[in-house]
One Martini backbone bead per residue (centre of mass of N, CA, C, O) as a GRO file, in nm:
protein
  273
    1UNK     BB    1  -8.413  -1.597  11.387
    2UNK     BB    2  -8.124  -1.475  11.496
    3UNK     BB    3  -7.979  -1.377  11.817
    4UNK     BB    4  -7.820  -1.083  11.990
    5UNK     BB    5  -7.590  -1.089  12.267
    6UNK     BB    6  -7.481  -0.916  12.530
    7UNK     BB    7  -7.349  -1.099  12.790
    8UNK     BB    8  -7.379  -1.222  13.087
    9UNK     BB    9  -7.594  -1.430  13.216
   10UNK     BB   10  -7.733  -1.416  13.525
   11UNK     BB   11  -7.737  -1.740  13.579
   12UNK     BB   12  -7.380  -1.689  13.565
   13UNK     BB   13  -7.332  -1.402  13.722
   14UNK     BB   14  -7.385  -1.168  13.573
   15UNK     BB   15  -7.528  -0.833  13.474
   16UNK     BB   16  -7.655  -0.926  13.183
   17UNK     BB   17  -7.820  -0.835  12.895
   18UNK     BB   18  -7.745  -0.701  12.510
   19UNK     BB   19  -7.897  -0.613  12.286
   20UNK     BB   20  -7.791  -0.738  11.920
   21UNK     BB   21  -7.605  -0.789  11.589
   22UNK     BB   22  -7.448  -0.883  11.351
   23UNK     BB   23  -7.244  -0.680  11.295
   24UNK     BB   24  -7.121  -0.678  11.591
   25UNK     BB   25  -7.043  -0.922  11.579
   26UNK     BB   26  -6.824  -0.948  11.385
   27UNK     BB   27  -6.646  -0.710  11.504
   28UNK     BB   28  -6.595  -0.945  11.772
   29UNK     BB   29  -6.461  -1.190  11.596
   30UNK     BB   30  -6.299  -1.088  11.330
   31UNK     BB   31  -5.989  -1.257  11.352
   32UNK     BB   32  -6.024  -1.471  11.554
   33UNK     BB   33  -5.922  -1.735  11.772
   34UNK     BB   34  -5.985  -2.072  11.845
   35UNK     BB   35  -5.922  -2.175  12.220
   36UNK     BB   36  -6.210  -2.296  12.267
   37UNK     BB   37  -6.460  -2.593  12.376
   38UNK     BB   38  -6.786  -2.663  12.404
   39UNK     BB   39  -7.040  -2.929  12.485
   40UNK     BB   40  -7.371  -2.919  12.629
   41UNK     BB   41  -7.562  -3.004  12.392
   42UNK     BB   42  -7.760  -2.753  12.400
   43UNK     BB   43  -7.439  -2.593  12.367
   44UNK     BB   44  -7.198  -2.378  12.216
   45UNK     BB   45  -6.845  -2.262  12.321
   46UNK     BB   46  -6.651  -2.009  12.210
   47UNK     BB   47  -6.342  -1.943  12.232
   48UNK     BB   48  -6.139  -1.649  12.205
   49UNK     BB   49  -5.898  -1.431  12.117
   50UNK     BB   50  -5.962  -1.178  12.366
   51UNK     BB   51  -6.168  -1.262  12.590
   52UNK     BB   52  -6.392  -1.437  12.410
   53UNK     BB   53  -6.756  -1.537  12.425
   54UNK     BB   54  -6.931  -1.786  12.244
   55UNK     BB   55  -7.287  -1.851  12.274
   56UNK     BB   56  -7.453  -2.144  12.140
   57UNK     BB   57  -7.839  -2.184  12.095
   58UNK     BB   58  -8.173  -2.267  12.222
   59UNK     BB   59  -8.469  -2.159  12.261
   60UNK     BB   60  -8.698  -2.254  12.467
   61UNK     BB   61  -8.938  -2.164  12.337
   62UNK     BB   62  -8.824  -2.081  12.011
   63UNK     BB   63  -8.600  -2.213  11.906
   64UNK     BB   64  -8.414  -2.021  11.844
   65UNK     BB   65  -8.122  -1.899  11.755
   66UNK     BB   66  -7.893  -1.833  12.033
   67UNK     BB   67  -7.597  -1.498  12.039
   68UNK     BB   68  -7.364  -1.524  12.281
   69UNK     BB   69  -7.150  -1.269  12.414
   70UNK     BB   70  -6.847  -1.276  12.654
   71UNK     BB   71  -6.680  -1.151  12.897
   72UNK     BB   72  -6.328  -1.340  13.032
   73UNK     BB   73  -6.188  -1.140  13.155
   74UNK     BB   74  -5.963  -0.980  13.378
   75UNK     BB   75  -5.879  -0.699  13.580
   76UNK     BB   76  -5.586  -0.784  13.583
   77UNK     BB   77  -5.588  -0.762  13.273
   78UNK     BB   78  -5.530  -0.707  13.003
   79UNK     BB   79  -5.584  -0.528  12.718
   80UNK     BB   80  -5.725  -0.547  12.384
   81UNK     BB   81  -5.666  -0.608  12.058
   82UNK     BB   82  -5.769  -0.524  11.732
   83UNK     BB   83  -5.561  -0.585  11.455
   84UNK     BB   84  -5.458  -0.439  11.160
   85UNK     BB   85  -5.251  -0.591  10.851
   86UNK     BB   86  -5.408  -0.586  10.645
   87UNK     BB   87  -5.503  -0.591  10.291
   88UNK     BB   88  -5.491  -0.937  10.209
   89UNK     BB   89  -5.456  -1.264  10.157
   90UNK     BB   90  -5.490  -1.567  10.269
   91UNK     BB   91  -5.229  -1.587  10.132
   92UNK     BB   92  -4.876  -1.579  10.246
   93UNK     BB   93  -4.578  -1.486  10.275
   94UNK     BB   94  -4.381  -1.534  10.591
   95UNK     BB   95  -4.219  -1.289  10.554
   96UNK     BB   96  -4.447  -1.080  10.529
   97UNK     BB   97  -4.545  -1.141  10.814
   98UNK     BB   98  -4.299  -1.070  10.975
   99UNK     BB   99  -4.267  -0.800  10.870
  100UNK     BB  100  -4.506  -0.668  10.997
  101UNK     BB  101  -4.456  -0.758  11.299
  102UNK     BB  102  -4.185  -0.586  11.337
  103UNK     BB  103  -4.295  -0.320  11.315
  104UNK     BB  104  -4.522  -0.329  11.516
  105UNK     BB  105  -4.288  -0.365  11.748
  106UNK     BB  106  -4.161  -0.105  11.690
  107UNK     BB  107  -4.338   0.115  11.707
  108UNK     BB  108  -4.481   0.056  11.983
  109UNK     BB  109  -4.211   0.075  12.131
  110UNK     BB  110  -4.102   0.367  12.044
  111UNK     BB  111  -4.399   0.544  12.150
  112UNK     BB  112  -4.338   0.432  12.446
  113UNK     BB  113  -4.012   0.595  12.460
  114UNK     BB  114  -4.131   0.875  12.406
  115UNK     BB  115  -4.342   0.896  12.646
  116UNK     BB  116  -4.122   0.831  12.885
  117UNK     BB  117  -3.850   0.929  12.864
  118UNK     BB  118  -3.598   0.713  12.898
  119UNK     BB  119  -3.247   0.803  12.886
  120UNK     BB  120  -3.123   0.498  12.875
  121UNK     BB  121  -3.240   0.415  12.632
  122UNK     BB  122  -3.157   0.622  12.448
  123UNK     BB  123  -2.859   0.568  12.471
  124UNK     BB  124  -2.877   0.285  12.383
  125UNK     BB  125  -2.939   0.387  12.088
  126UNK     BB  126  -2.742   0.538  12.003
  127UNK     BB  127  -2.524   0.281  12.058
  128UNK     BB  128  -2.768   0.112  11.926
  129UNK     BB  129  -2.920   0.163  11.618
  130UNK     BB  130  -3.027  -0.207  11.573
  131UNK     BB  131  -3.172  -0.275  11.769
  132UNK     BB  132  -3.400  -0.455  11.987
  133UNK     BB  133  -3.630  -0.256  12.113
  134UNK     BB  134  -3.906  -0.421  12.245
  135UNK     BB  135  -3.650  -0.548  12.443
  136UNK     BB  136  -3.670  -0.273  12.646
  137UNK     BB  137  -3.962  -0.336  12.788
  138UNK     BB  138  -4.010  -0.587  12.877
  139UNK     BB  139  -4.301  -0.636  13.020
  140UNK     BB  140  -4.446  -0.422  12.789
  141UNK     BB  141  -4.419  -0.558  12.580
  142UNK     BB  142  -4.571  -0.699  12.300
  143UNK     BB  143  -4.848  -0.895  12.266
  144UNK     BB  144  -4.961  -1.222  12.105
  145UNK     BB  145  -5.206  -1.423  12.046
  146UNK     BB  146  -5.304  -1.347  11.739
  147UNK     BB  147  -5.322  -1.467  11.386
  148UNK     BB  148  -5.563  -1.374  11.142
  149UNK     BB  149  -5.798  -1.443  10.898
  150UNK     BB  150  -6.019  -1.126  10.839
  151UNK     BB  151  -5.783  -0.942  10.672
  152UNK     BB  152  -5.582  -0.967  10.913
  153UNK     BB  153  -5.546  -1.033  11.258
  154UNK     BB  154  -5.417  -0.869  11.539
  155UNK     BB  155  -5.415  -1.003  11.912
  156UNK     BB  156  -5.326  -0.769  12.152
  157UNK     BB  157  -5.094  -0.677  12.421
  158UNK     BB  158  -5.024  -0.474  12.737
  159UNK     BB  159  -4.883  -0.373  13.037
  160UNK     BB  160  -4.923  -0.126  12.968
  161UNK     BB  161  -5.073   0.184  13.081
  162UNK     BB  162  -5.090   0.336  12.772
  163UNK     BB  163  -5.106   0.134  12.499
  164UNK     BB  164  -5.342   0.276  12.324
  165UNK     BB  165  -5.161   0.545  12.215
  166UNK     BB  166  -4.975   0.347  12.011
  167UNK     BB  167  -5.188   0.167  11.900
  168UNK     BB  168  -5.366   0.439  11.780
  169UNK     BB  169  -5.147   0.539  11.610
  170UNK     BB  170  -5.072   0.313  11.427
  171UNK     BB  171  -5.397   0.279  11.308
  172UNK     BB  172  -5.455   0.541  11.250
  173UNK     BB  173  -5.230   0.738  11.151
  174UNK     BB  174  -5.057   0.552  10.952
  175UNK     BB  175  -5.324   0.421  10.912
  176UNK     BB  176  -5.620   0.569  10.772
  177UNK     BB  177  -5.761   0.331  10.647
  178UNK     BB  178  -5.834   0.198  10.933
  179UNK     BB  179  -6.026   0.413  11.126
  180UNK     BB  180  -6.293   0.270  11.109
  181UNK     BB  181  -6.228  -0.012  11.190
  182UNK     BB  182  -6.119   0.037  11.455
  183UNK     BB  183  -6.361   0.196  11.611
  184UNK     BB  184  -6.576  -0.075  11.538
  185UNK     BB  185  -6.373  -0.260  11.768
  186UNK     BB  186  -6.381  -0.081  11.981
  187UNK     BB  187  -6.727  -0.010  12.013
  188UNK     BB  188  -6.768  -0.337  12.055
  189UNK     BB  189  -6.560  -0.386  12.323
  190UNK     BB  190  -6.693  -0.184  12.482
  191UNK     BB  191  -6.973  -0.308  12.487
  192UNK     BB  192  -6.894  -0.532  12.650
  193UNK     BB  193  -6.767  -0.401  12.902
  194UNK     BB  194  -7.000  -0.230  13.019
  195UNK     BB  195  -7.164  -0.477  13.141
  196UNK     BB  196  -6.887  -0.485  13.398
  197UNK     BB  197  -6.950  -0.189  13.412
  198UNK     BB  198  -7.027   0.111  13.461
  199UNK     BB  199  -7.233   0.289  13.261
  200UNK     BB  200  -7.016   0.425  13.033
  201UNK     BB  201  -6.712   0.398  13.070
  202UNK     BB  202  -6.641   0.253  12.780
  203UNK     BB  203  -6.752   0.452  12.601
  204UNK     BB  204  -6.718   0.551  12.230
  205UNK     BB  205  -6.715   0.830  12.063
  206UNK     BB  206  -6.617   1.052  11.827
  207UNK     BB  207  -6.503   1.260  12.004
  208UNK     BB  208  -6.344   1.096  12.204
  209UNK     BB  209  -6.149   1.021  11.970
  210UNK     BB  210  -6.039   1.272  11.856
  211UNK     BB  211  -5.870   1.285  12.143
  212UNK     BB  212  -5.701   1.060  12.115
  213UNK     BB  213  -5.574   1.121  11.872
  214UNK     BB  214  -5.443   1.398  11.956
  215UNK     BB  215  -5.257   1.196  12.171
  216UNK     BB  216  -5.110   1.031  11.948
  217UNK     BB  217  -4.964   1.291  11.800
  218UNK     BB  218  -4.806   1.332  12.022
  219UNK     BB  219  -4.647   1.128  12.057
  220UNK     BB  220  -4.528   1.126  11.797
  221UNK     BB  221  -4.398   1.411  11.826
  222UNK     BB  222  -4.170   1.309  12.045
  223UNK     BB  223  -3.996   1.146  11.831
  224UNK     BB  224  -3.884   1.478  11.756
  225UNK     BB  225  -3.808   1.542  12.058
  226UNK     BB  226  -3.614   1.382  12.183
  227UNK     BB  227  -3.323   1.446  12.274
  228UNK     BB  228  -3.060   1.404  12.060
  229UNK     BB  229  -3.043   1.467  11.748
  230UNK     BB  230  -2.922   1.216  11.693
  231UNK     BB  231  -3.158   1.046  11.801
  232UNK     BB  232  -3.404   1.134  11.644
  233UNK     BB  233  -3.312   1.021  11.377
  234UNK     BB  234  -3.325   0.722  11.478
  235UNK     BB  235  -3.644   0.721  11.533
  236UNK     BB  236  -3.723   0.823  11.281
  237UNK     BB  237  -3.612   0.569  11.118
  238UNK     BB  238  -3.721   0.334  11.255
  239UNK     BB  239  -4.055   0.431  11.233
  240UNK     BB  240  -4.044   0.444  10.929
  241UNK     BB  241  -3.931   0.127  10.891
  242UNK     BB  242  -4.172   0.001  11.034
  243UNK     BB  243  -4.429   0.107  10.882
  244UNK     BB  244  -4.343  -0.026  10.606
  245UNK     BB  245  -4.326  -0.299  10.723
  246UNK     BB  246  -4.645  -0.290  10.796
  247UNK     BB  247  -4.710  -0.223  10.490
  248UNK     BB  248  -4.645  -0.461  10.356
  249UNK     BB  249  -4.875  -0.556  10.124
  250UNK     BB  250  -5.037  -0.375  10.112
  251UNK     BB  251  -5.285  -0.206   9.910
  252UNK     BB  252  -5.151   0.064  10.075
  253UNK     BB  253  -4.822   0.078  10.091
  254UNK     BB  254  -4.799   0.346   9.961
  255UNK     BB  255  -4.940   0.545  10.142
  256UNK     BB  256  -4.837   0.464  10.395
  257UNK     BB  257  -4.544   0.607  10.301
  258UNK     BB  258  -4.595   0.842  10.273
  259UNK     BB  259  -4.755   0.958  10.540
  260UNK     BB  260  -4.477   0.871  10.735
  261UNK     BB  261  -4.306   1.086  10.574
  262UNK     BB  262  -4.471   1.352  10.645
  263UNK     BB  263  -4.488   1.315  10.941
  264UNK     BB  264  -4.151   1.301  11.008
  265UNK     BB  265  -4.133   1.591  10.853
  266UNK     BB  266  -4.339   1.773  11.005
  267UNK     BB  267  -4.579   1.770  10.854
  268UNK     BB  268  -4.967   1.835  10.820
  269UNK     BB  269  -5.130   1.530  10.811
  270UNK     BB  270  -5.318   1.394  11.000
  271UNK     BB  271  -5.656   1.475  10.932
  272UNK     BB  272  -5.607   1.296  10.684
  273UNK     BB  273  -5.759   1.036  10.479
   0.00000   0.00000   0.00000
């Protein structure tokens, strides 16, 4: 039967491993692209998209198969995410992942503008409110690393200091039916992070989230008051335009337009699963 383990073994440089089990395992692998293969005779390394390294091998005294994941991260890199896009089949017409992509990246940016509450970005749409928001962002816009099927999942990364916030926001707030799928791949993706990092320091419990969650709904509600009436109209239109884009074609895209019209003219729907 094989095992199951994070981070990276002794004898390569790391920290020691971390038994885990299959479903842990799926959770960190799920829609990553495979960017790199390695063949050294007694074992295979998958590189995946989102800095994440599985080796597969024999046991050496048991024989059994044994997969081990860890993070190929550098500190000064991005921390990565991996987004879902929609539960959604397996081919899809590229218009409408286009149409998906171009949400995602319009809502990131506009939560990322609201947060910074930058003057000059505000006024930059106020006279052009058709505008290409993301490239607003400049070196901080929403990058994408893969786009794959697993229900459709998209690994990307931010250089904001607080990417996470908008992030959280898209995945969890605008799309409540995401909320524990987005969990279960933070606190995978956190525990295989804690074992190059201090122990428990970027572990994940559920009491910690809905505290990010209470933070990611602040961000939100500046989007309704940031700047004068005029801009907030504009960005309130333009964020409700993209969530719709983002939903487009997934299996829940009616309740995902009521919950984002509701979030945006005020009503009190946040907690609502």
């Amino acid at each position: 039967m094989p095992t199951y383990t994070l981070g990276r073994a002794l004898f390569s440089g790391g920290g020691g491993t971390r038994e885990s089990d299959f479903p842990r395992f799926i959770e960190l692998v799920k829609g990553r692209s495979i960017v790199s293969l390695a063949d050294g005779g007694d074992f295979l390394e998958l590189g995946l998209s989102g800095n994440i390294m599985v080796h597969v091998s024999k046991g050496f005294l048991s024989g059994a198969l044994e997969v081990n994941c860890f993070s190929t991260r550098n500190p000064e890199e991005p921390q990565t995410f991996a987004l879902s896009l929609g539960e959604m089949p397996q081919g899809v017409p590229a218009w409408l992942l286009e149409t998906k992509l171009r949400g995602l990246r319009t809502a990131f940016a506009l939560l990322r503008l609201a947060e910074n509450r930058d003057q000059a970005r505000f006024e930059y749409l106020r006279k052009h409110p058709f505008a290409d928001i993301d490239r607003l962002l400049g070196d901080e816009a929403l990058e994408i690393e893969s786009v794959s099927y697993g229900s459709w999942v998209a690994v990307v990364r931010s250089k904001a200091r607080q990417a996470w916030d908008a992030i959280a926001a898209v995945a969890t707030i605008f799309v409540p039916r995401a909320r524990d799928a987005f969990i279960r791949k933070i606190e995978a993706d956190a525990e295989l992070r804690a074992l190059d990092a201090e122990r428990g320091a970027v572990a994940l419990d559920r009491d910690r989230f809905e505290l990010y969650k209470a933070r990611t709904e602040y961000v939100v509600d500046l989007v309704k008051s940031v700047g004068d009436s005029e801009t907030q109209e504009i960005l309130q239109k333009r964020l409700r335009k993209a969530v719709h884009e983002l939903a487009a074609g997934d299996d829940d895209e009616k309740e995902i337009r009521v919950n984002a019209n509701r979030l945006l003219h005020g009503e009190k729907g946040h907690n609502k699963k």
